[in-house]
C-alpha positions in Angstrom: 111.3 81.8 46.2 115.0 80.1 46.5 117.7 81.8 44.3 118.7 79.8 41.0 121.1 77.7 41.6 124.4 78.8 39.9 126.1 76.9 36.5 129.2 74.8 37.1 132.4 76.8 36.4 133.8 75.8 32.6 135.6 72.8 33.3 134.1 72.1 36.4 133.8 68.2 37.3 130.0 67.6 37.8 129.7 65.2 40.6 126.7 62.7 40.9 124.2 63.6 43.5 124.4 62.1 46.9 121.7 59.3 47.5 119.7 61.0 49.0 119.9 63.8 46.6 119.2 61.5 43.8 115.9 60.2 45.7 114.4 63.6 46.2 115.0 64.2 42.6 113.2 61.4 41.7 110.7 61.9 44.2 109.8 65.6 42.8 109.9 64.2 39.0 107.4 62.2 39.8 105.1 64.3 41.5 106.2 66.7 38.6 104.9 64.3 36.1 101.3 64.1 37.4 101.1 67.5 37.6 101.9 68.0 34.4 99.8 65.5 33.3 96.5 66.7 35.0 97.3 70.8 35.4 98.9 71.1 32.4 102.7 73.0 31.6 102.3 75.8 34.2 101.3 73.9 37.3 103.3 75.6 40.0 106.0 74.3 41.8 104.3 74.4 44.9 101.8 72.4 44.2 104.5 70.2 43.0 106.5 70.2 46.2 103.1 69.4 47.9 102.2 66.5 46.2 106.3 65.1 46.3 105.7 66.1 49.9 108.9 68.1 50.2 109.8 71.9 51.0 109.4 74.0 47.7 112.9 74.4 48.2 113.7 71.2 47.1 111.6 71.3 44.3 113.9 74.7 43.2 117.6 72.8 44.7 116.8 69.8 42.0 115.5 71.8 39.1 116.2 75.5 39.3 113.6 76.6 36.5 110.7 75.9 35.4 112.2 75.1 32.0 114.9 72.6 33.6 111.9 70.8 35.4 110.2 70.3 31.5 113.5 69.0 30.5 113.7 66.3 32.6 110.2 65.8 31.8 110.9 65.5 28.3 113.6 63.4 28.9 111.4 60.5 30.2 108.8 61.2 27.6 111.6 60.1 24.8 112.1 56.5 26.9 108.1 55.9 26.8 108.2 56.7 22.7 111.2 54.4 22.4 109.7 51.7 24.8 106.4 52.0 22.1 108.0 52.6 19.3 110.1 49.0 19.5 107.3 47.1 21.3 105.4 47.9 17.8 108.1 47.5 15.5 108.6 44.1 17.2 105.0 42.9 16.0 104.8 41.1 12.8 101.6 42.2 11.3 102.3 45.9 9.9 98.5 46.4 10.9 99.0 45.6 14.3 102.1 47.5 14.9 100.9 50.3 12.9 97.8 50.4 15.6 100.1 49.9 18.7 102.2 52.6 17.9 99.4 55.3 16.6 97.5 54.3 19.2 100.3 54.7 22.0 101.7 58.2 21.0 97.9 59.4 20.7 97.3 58.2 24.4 100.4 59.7 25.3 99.3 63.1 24.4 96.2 62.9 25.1 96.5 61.6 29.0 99.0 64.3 29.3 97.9 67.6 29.5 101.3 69.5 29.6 102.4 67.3 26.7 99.9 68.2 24.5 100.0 71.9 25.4 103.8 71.8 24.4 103.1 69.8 21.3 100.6 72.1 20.0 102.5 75.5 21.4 104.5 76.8 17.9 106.0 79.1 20.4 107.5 76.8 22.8 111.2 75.5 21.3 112.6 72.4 23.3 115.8 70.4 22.8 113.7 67.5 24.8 110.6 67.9 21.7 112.6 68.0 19.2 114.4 65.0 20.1 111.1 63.4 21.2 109.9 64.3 17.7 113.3 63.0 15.9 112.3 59.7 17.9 108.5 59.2 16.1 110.2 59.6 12.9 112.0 56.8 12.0 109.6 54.4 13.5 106.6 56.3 11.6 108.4 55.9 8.0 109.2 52.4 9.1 105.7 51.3 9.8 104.5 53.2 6.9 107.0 51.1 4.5 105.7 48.1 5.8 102.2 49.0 5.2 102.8 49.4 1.6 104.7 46.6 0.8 103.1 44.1 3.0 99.7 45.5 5.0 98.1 46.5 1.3 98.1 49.8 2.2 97.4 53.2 -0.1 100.6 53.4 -2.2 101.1 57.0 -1.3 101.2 56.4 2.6 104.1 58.0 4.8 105.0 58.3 7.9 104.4 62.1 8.0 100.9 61.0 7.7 100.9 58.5 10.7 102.6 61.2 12.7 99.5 63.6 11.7 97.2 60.7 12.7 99.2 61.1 16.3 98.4 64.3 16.2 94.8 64.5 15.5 93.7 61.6 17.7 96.1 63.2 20.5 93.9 66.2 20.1 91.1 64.5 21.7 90.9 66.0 25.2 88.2 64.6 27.0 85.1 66.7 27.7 84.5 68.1 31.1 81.4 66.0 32.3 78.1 67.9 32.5 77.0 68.2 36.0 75.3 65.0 37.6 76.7 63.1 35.3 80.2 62.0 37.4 78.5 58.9 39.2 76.4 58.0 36.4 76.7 54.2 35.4 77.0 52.7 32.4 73.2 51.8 32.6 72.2 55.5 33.1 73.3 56.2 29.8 71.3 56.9 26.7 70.7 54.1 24.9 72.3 55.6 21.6 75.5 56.4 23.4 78.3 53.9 22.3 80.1 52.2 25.1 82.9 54.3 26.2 85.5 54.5 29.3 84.9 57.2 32.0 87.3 59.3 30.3 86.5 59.1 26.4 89.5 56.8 25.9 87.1 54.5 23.6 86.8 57.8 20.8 90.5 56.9 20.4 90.3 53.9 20.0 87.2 54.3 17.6 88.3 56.7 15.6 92.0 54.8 15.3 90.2 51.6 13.7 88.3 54.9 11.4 91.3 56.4 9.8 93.6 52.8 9.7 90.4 51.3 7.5 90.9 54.4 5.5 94.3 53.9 4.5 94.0 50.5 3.0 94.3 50.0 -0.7 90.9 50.0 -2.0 90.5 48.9 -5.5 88.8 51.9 -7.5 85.3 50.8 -8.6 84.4 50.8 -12.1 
């Protein structure tokens, strides 16, 4: 395993990586990101380096620890909230956007296993969560404002409670498939199954249109 590389001297000018520097780097975030995504926070850097298709020791030369490598991880994961969160906000009904964005940052989590294994670690402390956390904020209280005051939603809504919809509807990993059931067509299946994707995306979605009917204002019967 290649030596850490050392920190820059106090004062040091830090000097952009040559181009071909900058590719590899790129090339190995990439590959880092799938990897993440399917194997989960601990996926080795190996098999990182074998599916960037470079030398482990360039997977170590661009990102030193396994802790700088979820960094830079992080780092992307904040432009894919911000990218949501103001594709939502951009929407005019509050119903809409409030669906876009729940549904968005649930799918997030969800597809990504290393994401949601951080997101659900109390242990694991992270300037990248924290500001990826920071970033849901706002645009949760937002959306929650406008569901009171123009979606006719439950006067006591917040967005701490949109956030814990993220989290809950992020929480549904997929089940592995029983076996024989991989190439199974949407014809072999029972006839009380509901229409699903491959991957159980549809209990997202189902469940999303569950708890946003639940959060309208309904009248209290007499």
């Amino acid at each position: 395993m290649p030596p850490p590389e050392q920190p820059s001297a106090p004062g040091a000018v830090v000097r952009p990586l040559r181009r071909d520097a900058q590719r590899n780097r790129e090339v190995v975030l990439r590959a880092a990101r799938r990897m993440f995504a399917v194997h989960g926070a601990d996926c080795s850097f190996e098999d990182i380096a074998r599916d960037a298709g470079v030398g482990v020791g360039t997977v170590y030369r661009r990102f030193p620890d396994r802790r700088a490598l979820i960094e830079a991880i992080l780092e992307q994961r904040v432009l894919d909230v911000d990218a949501a969160a103001t594709e939502a906000l951009g929407l005019d009904d509050p119903w809409a956007a409030a669906r876009l964005f729940v549904g968005s940052a649930a799918h997030m989590q969800r597809e990504d296993r290393g994401l949601r294994e951080l997101l659900h670690d109390p242990g694991f402390v992270s300037a990248g969560l924290a500001l990826l956390r920071r970033r849901l904020a706002p645009a949760a209280e937002e959306l929650a404002l406008r569901l009171r005051t123009g979606g006719s939603a439950r006067a006591d809504l917040t967005g701490r409670d949109l956030l814990v919809l993220v989290r809950m509807l992020g929480s549904l990993a997929p089940d592995p498939a029983p076996a024989g059931t991989l190439d199974r067509t949407p014809a072999d299946s029972p006839a009380d199954s509901p229409a699903d994707s491959p991957d159980g995306s549809g209990d997202v979605e189902r469940y999303l249109d569950l708890v946003l009917e639940a959060l309208r204002h309904q009248p209290a019967e007499r």
